[in-house]
C-alpha positions as CSV (number, residue, x, y, z in Angstrom):
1,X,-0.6,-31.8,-12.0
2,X,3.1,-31.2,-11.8
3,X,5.0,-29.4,-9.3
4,X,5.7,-26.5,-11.7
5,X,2.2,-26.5,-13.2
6,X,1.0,-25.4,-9.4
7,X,4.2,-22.7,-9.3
8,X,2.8,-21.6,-12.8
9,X,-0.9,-21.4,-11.2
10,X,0.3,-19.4,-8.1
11,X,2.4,-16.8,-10.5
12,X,-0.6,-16.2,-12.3
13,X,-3.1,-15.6,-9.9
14,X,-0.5,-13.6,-8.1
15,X,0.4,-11.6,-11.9
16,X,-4.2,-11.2,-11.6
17,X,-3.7,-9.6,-8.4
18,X,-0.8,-7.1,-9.6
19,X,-3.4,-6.2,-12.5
20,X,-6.1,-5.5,-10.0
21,X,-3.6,-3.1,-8.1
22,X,-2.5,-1.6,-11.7
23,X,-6.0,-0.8,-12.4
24,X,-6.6,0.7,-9.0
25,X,-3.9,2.7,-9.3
26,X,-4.8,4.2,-12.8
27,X,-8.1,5.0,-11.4
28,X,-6.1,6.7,-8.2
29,X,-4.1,8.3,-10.4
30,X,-7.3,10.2,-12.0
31,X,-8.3,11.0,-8.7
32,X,-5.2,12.5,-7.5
33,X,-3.6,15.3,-7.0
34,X,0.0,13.6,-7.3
35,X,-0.3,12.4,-10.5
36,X,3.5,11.8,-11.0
37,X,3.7,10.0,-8.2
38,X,1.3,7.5,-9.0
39,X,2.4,7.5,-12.9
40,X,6.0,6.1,-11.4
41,X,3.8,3.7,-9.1
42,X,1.8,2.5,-12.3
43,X,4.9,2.2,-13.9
44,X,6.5,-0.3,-11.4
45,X,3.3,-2.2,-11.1
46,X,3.3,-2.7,-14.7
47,X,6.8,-3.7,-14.9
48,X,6.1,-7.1,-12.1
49,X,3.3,-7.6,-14.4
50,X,5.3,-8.7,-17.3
51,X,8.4,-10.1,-15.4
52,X,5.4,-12.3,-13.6
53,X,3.4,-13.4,-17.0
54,X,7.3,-14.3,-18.5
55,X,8.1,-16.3,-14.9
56,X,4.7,-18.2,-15.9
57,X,5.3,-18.9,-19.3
58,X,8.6,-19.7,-18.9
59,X,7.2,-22.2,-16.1
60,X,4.7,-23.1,-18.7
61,X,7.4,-24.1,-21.0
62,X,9.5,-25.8,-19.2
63,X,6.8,-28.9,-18.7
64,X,7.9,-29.9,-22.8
């Protein structure tokens, strides 16, 4: 396994753990009474979400 394969792997599991705290925070977010304020925090998380599955793929890609 290369050395960017294993940077790949960590980015992912990391970008699994950002999901898990995205869902979390949805289901906060029904719970709460500060719904804006978790709307902007579901926002955010969803945002490192994608920069995090590009960073892998572009990872992924760059074994070619």
């Amino acid at each position: 396994m290369s050395e960017w394969q294993d940077i790949a792997d960590d980015i992912a599991a990391i970008e699994q753990r950002v999901n898990d705290a995205l869902f979390e925070q949805v289901r906060a977010q029904l719970r709460d009474d500060d719904a804006e304020a978790a709307h902007q925090r579901e926002k955010q998380l969803a945002k490192v979400r994608r920069s995090l599955q590009k960073a892998e793929q572009l990872l992924r890609g760059s074994q070619d």
